[in-house]
VEXFIGU-797575 format. One record per residue (C-alpha): residue in three letters; x, y, z. Coordinates in steps of 0.5 Angstrom, whole numbers, plus 2048, in hexadecimal, padded with zeros to 3 digits. Layout:
BEGIN
alaXYZ
...
end
This chain:
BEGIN
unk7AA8327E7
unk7A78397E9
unk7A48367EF
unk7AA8337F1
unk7AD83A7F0
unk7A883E7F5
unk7A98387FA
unk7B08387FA
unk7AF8407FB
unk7AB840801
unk7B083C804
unk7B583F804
unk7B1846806
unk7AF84280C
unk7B683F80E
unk7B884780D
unk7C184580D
unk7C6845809
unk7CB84180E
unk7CA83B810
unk7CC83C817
unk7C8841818
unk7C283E816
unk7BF83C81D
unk7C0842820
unk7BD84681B
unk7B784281A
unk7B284481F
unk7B7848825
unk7B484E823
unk7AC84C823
unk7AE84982A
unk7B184F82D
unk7AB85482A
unk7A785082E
unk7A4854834
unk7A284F83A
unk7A1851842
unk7A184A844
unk7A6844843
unk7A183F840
unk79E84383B
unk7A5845838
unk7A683D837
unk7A083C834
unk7A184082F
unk7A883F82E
unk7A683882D
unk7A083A828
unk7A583E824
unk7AA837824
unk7A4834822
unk7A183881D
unk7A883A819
unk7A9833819
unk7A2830816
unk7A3836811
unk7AA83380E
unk7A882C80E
unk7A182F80A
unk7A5832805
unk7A982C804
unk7A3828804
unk7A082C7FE
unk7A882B7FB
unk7A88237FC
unk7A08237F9
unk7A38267F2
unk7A98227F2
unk7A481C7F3
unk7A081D7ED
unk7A681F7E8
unk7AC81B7EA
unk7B181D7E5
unk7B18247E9
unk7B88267E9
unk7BA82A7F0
unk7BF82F7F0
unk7C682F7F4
unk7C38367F7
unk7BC8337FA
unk7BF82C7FB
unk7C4831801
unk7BE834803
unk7BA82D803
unk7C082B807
unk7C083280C
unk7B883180D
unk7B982A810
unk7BE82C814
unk7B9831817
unk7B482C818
unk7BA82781B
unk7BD82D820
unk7B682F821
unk7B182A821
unk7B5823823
unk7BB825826
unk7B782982C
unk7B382482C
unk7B681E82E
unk7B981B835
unk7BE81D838
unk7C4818834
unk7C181582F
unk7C4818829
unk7C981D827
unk7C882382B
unk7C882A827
unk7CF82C82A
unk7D3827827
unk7D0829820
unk7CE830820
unk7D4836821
unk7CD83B822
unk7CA836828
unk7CC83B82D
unk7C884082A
unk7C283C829
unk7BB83F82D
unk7BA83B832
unk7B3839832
unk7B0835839
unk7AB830836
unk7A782B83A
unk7A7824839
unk7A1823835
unk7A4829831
unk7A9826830
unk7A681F82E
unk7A2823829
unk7A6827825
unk7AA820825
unk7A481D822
unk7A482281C
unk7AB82181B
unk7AB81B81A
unk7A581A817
unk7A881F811
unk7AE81A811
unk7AA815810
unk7A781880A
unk7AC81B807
unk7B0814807
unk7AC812802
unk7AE8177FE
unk7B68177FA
unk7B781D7FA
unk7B681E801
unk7B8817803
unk7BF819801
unk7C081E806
unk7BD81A80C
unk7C281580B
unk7C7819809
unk7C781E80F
unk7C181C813
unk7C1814814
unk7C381481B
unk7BE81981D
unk7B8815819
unk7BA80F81D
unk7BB812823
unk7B3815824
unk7B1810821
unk7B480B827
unk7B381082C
unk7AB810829
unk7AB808829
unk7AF80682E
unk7AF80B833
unk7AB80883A
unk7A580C83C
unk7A280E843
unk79C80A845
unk79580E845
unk79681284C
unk79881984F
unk79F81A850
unk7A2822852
unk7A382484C
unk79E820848
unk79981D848
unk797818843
unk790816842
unk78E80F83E
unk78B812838
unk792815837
unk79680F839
unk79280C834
unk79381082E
unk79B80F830
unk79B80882F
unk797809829
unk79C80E826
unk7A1808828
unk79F803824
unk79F80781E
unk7A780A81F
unk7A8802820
unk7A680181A
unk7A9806817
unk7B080581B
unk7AF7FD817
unk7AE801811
unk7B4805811
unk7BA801814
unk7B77FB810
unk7B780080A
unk7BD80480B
unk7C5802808
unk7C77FE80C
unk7CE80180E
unk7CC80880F
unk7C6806814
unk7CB802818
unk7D0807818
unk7CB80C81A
unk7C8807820
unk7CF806822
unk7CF80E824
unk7C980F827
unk7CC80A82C
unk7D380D82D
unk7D081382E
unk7D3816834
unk7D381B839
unk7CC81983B
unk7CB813839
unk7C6810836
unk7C080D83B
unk7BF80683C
unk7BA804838
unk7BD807832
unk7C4803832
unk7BF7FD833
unk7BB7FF82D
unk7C2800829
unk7C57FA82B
unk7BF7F6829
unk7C07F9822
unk7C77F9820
unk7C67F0822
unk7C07F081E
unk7C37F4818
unk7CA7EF81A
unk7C67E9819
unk7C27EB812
unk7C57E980B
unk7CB7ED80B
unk7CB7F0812
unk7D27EF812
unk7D47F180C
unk7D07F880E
unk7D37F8815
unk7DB7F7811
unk7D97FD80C
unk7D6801811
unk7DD802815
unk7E180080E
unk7E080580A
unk7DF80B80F
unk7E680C80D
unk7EB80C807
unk7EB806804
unk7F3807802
unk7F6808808
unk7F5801809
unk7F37FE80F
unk7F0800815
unk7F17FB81B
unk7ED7FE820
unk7E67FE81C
unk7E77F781A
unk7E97F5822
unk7E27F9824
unk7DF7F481D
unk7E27EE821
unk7E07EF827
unk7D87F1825
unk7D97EA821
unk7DB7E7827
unk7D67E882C
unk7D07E482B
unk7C97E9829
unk7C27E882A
unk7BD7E382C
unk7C07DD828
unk7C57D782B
unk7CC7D882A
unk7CD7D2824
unk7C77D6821
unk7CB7DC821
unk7D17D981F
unk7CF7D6819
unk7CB7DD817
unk7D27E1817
unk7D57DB814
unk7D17DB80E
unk7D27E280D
unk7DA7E280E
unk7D97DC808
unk7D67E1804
unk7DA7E8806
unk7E07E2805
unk7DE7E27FD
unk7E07E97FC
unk7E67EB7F9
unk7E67F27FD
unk7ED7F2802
unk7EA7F6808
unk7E37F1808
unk7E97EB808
unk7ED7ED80D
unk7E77EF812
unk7E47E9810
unk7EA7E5811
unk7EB7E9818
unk7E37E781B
unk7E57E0818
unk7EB7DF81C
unk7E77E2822
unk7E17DE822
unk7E77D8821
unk7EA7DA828
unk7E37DB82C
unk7E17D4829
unk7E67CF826
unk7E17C9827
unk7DA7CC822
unk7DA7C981D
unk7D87CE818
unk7DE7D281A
unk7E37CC818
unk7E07CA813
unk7E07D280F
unk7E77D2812
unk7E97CC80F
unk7E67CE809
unk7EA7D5808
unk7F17D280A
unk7F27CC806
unk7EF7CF800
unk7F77CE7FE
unk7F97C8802
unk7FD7C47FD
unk7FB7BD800
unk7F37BE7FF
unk7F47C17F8
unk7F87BB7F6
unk7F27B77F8
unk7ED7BB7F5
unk7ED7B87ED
unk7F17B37EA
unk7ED7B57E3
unk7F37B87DE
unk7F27C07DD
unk7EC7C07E2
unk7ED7C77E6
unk7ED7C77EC
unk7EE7CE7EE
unk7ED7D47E9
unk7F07DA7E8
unk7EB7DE7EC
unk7EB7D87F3
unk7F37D97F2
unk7F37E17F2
unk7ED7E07F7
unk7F17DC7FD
unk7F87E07FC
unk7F47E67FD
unk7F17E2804
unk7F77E0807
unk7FA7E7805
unk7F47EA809
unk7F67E480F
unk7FD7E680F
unk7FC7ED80F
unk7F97ED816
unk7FE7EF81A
unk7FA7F1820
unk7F77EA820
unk7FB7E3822
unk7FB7DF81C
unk7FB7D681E
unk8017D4819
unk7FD7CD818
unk7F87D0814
unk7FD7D480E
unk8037CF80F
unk7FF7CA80A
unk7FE7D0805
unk8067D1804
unk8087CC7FF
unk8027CD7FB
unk8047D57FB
unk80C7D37FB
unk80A7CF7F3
unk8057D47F1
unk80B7DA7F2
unk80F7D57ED
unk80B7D57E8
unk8087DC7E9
unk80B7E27E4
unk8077E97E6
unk80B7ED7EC
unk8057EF7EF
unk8037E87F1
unk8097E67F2
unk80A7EA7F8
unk8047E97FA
unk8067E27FB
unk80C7E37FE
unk8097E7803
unk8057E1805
unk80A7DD806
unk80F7E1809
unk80A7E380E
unk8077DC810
unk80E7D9811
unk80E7DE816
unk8097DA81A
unk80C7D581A
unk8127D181E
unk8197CF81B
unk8187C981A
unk8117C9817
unk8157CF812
unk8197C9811
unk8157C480E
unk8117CA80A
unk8177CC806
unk8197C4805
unk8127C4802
unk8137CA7FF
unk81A7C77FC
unk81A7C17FA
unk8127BF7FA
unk80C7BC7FF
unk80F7B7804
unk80D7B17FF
unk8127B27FA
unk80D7AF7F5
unk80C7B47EF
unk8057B87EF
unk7FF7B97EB
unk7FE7C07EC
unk8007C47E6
unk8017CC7E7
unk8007D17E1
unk8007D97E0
unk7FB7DC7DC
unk7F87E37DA
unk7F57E27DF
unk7F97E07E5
unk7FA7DA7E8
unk7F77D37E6
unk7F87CC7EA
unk7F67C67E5
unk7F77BD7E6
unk7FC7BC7E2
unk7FB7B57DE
unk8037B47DF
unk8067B57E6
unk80A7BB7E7
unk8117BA7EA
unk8127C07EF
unk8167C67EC
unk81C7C67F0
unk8217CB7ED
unk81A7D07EC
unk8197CF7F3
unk8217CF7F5
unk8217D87F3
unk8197D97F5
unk81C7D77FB
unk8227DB7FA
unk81D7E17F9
unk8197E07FE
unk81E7E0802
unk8217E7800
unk81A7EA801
unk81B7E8808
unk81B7EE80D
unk81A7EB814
unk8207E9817
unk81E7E481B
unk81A7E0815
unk8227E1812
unk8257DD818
unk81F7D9818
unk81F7D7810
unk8277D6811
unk8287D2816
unk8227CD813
unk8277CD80D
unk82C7CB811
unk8287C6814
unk8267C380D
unk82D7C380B
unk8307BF811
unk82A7BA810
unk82B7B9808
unk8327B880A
unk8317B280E
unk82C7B080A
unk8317B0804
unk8367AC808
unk8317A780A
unk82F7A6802
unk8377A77FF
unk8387A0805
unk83279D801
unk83579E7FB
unk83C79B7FC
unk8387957FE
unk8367947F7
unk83878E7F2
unk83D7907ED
unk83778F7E8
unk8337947EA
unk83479B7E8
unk8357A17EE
unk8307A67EC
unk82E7AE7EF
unk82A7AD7F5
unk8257B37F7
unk8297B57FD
unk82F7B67F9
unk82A7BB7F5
unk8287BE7FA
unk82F7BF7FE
unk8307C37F9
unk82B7C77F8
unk82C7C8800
unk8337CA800
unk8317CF7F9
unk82D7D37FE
unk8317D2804
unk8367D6800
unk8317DB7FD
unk82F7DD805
unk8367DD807
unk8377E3803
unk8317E7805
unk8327ED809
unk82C7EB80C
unk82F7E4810
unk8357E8812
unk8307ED815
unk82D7E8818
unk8337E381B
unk8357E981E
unk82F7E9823
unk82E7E2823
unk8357DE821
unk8337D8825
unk82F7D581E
unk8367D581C
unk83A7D2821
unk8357CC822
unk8357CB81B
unk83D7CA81B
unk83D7C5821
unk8377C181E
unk83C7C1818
unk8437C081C
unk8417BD823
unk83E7B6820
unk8427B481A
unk8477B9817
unk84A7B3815
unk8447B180F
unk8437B980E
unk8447BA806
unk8497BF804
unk8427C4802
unk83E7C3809
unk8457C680C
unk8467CC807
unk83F7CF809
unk83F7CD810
unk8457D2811
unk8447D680B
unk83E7D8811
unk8427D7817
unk8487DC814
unk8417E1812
unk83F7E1819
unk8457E181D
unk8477E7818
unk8417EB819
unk83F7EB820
unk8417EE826
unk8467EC82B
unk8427EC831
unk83E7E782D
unk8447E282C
unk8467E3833
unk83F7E0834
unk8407DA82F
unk8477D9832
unk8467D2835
unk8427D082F
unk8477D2829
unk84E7CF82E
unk84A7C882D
unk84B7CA825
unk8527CB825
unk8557C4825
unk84F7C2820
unk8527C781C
unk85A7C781D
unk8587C081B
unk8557C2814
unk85A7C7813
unk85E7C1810
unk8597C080B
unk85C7BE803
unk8577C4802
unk85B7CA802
unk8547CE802
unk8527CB808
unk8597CB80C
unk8587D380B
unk8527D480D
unk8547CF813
unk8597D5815
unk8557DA814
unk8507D7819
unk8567D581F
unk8587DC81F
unk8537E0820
unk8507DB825
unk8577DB828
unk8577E4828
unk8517E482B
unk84E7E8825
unk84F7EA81E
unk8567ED81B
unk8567F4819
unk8547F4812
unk8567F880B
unk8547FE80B
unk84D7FE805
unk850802800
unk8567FD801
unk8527F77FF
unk84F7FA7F9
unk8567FC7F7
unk8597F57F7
unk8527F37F3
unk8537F87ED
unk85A7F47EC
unk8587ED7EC
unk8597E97E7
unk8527E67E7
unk84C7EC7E2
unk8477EB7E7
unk84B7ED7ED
unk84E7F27EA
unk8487F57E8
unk8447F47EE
unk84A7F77F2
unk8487FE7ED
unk8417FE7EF
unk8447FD7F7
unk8498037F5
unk8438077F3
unk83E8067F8
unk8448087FD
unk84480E7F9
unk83D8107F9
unk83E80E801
unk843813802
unk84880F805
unk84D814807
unk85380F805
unk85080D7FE
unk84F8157FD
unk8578167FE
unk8588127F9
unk8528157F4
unk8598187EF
unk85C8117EE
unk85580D7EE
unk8538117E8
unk85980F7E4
unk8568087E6
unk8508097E4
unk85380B7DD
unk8578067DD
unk8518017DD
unk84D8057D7
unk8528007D3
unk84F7FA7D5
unk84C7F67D0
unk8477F37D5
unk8407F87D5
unk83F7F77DD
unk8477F87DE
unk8467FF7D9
unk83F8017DC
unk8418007E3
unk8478047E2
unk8428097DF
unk83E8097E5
unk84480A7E9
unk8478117E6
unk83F8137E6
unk8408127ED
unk8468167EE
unk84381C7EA
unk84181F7F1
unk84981F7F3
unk84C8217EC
unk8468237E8
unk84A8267E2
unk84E8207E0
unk84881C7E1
unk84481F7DC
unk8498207D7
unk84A8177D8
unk8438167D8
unk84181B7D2
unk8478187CD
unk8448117CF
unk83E8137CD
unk83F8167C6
unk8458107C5
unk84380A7C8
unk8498057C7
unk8477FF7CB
unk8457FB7C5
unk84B7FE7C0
unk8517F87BD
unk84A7F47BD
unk8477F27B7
unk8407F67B5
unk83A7F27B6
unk8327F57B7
unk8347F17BE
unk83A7F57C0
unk8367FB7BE
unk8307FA7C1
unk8357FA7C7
unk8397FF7C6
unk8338047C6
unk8308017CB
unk8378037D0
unk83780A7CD
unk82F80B7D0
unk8318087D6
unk83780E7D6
unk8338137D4
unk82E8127DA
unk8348127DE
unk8368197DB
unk82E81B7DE
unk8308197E4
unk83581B7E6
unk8328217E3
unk82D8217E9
unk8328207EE
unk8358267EC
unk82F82B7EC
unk8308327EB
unk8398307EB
unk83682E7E4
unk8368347E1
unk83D8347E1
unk83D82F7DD
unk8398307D8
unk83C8317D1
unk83F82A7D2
unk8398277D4
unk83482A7CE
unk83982A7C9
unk83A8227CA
unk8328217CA
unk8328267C3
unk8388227C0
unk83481B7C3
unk82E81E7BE
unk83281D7B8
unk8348167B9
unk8328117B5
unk82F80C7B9
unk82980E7BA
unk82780B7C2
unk82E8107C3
unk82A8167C0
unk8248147C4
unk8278137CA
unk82C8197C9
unk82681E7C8
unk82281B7CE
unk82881D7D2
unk8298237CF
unk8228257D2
unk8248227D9
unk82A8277D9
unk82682C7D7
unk82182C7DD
unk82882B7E3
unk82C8317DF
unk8248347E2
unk8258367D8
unk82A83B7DA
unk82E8397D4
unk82E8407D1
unk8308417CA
unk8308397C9
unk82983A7C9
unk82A83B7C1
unk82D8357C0
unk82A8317C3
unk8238337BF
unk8268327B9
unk82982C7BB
unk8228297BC
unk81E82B7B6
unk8238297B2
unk8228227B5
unk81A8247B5
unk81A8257AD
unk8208217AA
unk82081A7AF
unk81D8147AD
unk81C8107B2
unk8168127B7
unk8198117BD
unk81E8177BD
unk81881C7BA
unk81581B7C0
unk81A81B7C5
unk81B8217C1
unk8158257C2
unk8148237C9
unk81C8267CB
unk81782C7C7
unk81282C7CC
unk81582B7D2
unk81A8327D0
unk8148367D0
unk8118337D6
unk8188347DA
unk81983B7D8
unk81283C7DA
unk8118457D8
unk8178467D6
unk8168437D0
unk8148497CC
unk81B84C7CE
unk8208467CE
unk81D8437C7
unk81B84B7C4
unk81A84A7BC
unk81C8437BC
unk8148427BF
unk8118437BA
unk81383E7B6
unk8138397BB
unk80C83A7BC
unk80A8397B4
unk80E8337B4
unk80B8307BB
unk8058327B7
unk80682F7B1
unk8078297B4
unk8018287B9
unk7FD82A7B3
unk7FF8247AE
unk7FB8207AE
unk8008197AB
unk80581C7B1
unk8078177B6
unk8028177BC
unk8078177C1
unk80B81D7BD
unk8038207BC
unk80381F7C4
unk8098227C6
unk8088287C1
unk8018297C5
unk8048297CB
unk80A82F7C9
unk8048337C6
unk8008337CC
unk8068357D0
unk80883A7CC
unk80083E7CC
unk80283D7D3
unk8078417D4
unk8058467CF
unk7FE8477D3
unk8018477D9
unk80784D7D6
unk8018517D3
unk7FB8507D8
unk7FE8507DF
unk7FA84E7E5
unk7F98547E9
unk7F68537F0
unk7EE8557F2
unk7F08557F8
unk7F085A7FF
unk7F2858806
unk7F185C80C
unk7F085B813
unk7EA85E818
unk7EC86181E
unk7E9862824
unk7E7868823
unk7E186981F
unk7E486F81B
unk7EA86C819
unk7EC868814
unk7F3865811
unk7F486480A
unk7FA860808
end
């Protein structure tokens, strides 16, 4: 260890700096300038033995340091000589390589030194340079052998390496003869080529040897070095090479990681690296024929497809897809193709067992394929063909039905939705046909979907499987309301439309088959009228979405093509629920579109009309309305001036039927919060409204009412409070009922849920709140001594809510509020109310921060020896245990902070341009 010592000492007086910037500079500047020389030729010759001599003294030294790390390896180097480890091969870089190679081939020292500028220029002849160059890389070499010192050459100096290294092999050589710079004569010729078969074979050692992505990485900036760029021969050589290191045994995978992981993996993906992967993989390499060269990328895109790392996927799945463009008839591309986007077509899974219980996929082939087709559809800057996912989305369709976790789940919805936006209307039809009412066979499946712990399973089932209809029915229901295209809703609607006219006609043809029955035989439910009804509940379901509203605004011909395949063909045969929704969506979209739209339409719905006086005689009396409203707004060119909002959720409130009268409070609230300036006039005459509501029996009427004062506390704040603090403390929604566990369960649940109300209308307030904080605290204190123990819970978190809004400006309150809390904490049974109770105790001294010592004065002592007692025993709650720990440390804080207050060690002052003066600030 002492030699180690000695050595390390010897560099560091050689080097003689402190600032790495100026290392160069301070090297050898002043030996070179005391040099006195008459002619030019010998200031040269001993500048360049001064270089050579410095540099030979460093690497001796090394030499010597690498000799002793070889014979005992368990040598730990300290972080201070690994620096000045790092500065010496930065010397001998800037030095000894950089100088010293073409002009082009590596990084120049401008572009990584801020102190080249300053660097001694030093004229060397090329057989200088050629010697100084071997010295160097023959001391890389040696020291590549050694870990220590190999760290720092791949770390910081690799391309360095590799550059003198190819400049050595691979640079063209003069033939023996006299040149006007140079003569070379046959022994020296000799011995160049001599040291050339020996850099070639260290060149094969290193990038053989290397990893991989970094030496590809470092290859990559050789060649893109710019301004001058690199000779010929150079991109030759690194050409040849990065094919060669494509066409090894993980090449690709090396080439991906190379430009992957350059960047931060969670910012997601970046399309422009895996557009350049794409088009390297593309271009055929090498000497090797192109199918040779095609079965090599593919054996390698099999095993990079195997893994389970997202950005390896989709850059994978990107150079698939490219080579599956450039050559669609290579049969290995085809086959991997094949492989990769029917590993969930349902008809190839069917038919791959008939053997009971056999699994056919596995939870990991199950999460292995979504994460595939989740890399596909990702592809945003890349043309994906349809027909390769449209085979995969029944078999998605069944897995969400039987999948519970969200994540997956939503993982799969975003497959779907983003396949169905490649494909056509009517190929969107016959996929949600299959995705309702099953494969086109309507034989039942053997294929047998279950969850797990973990993930998903596809099994053959020993019975058939009968397609679940009504899980299929809301999946779809969902997908839908995921969707954000609108040009997918406008492609999913009128595909229903289409289902739903086509199931109408099959159903009229069986109902004629029927009627044609014997007596004898008994009428029975057929398919079509099962699935009719399934059509019609989702027609309704998508009629009300804002989201087909917003879309028939755009595009309402979807609409009008429906209604007159409807109407136009036999009106006649239409049953009584195919003209409710047809002019269910006619009424929607003559109603929300503009009037330059009807006038373009103009034609077209005239043609309507008489089809409509005609129905508008109906016996329905549904039907006759719906019929007049249709006529006329198509006769008023446009929509009737409408009620006013706050108009329409008034007439609610008072209807007959609860869930209107429910639904028209929480529009009344809405508008509130809105600021609709009508519903704000009437803010007075609302309120008593919405407290005429508290009397309601029904919870929903009664919360929604709740919501709604909550609403108006912004306009009538005090009144507000005063209604929502009463019910809180007396909740009377459950009173003239008979008592049941049920009822109270009920109840209790409600009065948290006003209590969070109460908290938030405490965080609209802000600092408004202040005015109201006796009514507030003193609702929350008298809540603490209920006895429901969930209220008290609730009430004590509601306490430490208020508190931190009202900024814990609660002035002598504070009092009374402690000794609420440590009441509950010594005397309350259940541990839920202590721990709540300690917590409200550690976020009071968190808020009032260093007025603590002020505010709390004599009371703190006996907080502390509490908060101490509690976190000291050991048969306390852990929780209880927790929170005291946390109060304790929170107020060492304070304390420390009051007692021992960071004073600054600092002086700021400017230096002027003159040297005599200086300003202190």
């Amino acid at each position: 260890m002492s030699n180690l010592t000695v050595i390390f000492e010897r560099i560091s007086k050689m080097i003689k700096a402190e600032n790495e910037n100026d290392l160069i500079i301070s090297i050898f500047k002043g030996s070179i300038n005391s040099v006195a020389m008459e002619s030019d030729e010998e200031i040269h010759l001993q500048k360049y033995k001064l270089l050579k001599k410095f540099i030979e003294n460093i690497i001796h030294e090394i030499d010597l340091l690498a000799l002793e790390i070889s014979t005992n390896e368990e040598i730990l180097i300290s972080v201070k000589n690994q620096k000045l480890l790092r500065t010496c091969f930065h010397i001998l870089i800037s030095l000894g390589v950089s100088t010293c190679l073409i002009h082009g081939l590596g990084i120049s020292l401008d572009k990584r030194c801020i102190s080249a500028h300053s660097i001694p220029h030093i004229k060397l002849s090329d057989e200088q340079k050629y010697d100084i160059l071997v010295i160097c890389t023959d001391f890389l070499q040696r020291s590549y052998n050694v870990p220590v010192l190999k760290n720092i050459i791949i770390t910081f100096h690799l391309s360095d390496y590799l550059a003198a290294l190819i400049q050595l092999a691979f640079a063209p050589l003069k033939k023996p003869g006299v040149y006007p710079q140079f003569t070379m004569t046959q022994d020296m010729y000799d011995k160049l080529n001599s040291d050339r078969q020996k850099y070639i074979k260290l060149y094969d050692y290193l990038v053989s040897n290397c990893f991989q992505p970094m030496l590809m990485k470092e290859l990559l900036v050789l060649q893109s070095v710019a301004d001058p760029a690199p000779p010929l021969f150079v991109k030759r050589v690194i050409a040849k090479e990065m094919s060669r290191r494509l066409m090894v045994s993980g090449g690709l995978i090396s080439l991906i990681r190379c430009f992957i992981e350059s960047h931060d993996m969670d910012t997601g993906v970046e399309w422009k690296k895996i557009d350049m992967i794409c088009k390297i993989v593309a271009t055929k390499h090498g000497n090797m024929s192109e199918n040779d060269y095609l079965k090599n990328i593919i054996s390698q895109l099999k095993q990079i497809l195997s893994l389970n790392n997202i950005h390896y996927l989709a850059t994978a799945m990107s150079c698939l897809l490219t080579l599956y463009k450039k050559y669609n008839e290579c049969e290995p591309i085809l086959t991997l193709v094949n492989e990769v986007f029917n590993t969930l077509n349902y008809d190839d899974l069917a038919s791959k067992s008939n053997l009971p219980g056999t699994i056919i996929l596995t939870p990991q082939e199950v999460e292995h394929s979504l994460q595939i087709l989740q890399a596909c559809t990702s592809m945003i800057k890349l043309d994906l063909p349809c027909d390769l996912l449209k085979n995969n989305l029944l078999m998605l369709f069944l897995l969400r039905i039987k999948c519970t976790v969200d994540e997956t789940k939503n993982k799969i919805t975003d497959i779907i939705l983003k396949s169905l936006e490649l494909l056509h209307t009517v190929e969107i039809q016959n996929i949600i046909e299959k995705f309702l009412f099953g494969p086109e066979k309507n034989d039942p499946s053997n294929i047998l979907i279950e969850e797990y712990k973990a993930g998903l399973t596809v099994k053959c089932s020993a019975v058939p499987i009968d397609h679940p209809k009504n899980e299929s029915l809301m999946n779809f229901i969902e997908i839908f309301h995921t969707t954000t295209n609108n040009t997918l809703v406008n492609k999913l609607f009128e595909s229903c439309l289409h289902i739903f006219i086509n199931l109408k006609a099959e159903r009229q043809i069986k109902a004629k088959n029927e009627n044609s029955m014997n007596a004898h035989e008994e009428p029975h439910i057929f398919n079509a009228d099962e699935n009719y009804a399934a059509m019609l509940q989702i027609l309704a379901e998508m009629s009300v979405s804002e989201k087909i509203i917003g879309a028939l605004k755009e595009n309402p011909c979807v609409v009008i093509n429906f209604v007159e395949s409807l109407f136009l063909r036999d009106i006649a045969k239409s049953n009584e629920e195919c003209n409710t929704i047809a002019l269910v969506l006619l009424n929607t979209v003559l109603s929300n579109i503009n009037n330059t739209k009807i006038k373009e339409l103009k034609e077209r719905l005239y043609k309507l009309l008489p089809l409509l006086k005609k129905l508008s005689k109906d016996d329905s009396e549904y039907i006759s309305i719906l019929c007049n409203e249709s006529i006329s707004l198509i006769i008023a060119d446009g929509p009737k001036s409408k009620v006013s909002e706050y108009e329409k959720a008034l007439s609610n409130i008072y209807d007959d039927l609860l869930p209107v009268r429910a639904h028209g409070i929480i529009e009344m609230t809405k508008l509130i919060e809105k600021a609709d300036p009508e519903t704000i006039s009437k803010r007075h005459y609302l309120f008593c409204l919405f407290q005429e509501q508290l009397k309601d029996s029904d919870s929903y009427v009664y919360l929604s009412a709740v919501n709604g004062i909550a609403s108006l506390a912004m306009h009538c704040t005090s009144e507000a409070l005063t209604v929502l603090c009463k019910e809180f403390l007396e909740n009377s929604n459950e009173q003239g009922n008979i008592v049941t566990t049920e009822s109270q369960n009920r109840t209790a649940e409600t009065r948290m849920k006003i209590g969070d109300i109460i908290v938030k209308v405490t965080r609209k307030l802000g600092e408004m709140a202040v005015v109201h904080k006796t009514i507030l605290l003193n609702t929350m204190l008298c809540a603490c001594r209920d006895d429901d123990p969930l209220i008290r819970a609730s009430a004590l978190s509601n306490l430490a809510e208020i508190a931190l809004v009202l900024n814990y400006k609660i002035g002598t309150i504070i009092y009374e509020v402690l000794l609420c809390i440590w009441s509950i904490i010594e005397t309350d049974k259940v541990i839920e109310c202590r721990r709540a109770g300690v917590m409200v105790v550690s976020s009071l001294l968190k808020g009032l921060g260093k007025d603590t010592l002020f505010e709390l004065k004599e009371n703190l002592l006996p907080i502390y020896r509490a908060l101490n007692k509690l976190y000291k025993d050991a048969n306390e709650d852990t929780v209880v245990r927790l929170h005291a720990q946390i109060a304790l440390e929170e107020l060492n804080d304070i304390v420390t902070k009051s007692l021992l207050p960071n004073v600054p060690l600092q002086k700021e002052f400017l230096m002027l341009d003159k040297k005599d003066d200086i300003i202190f600030k």
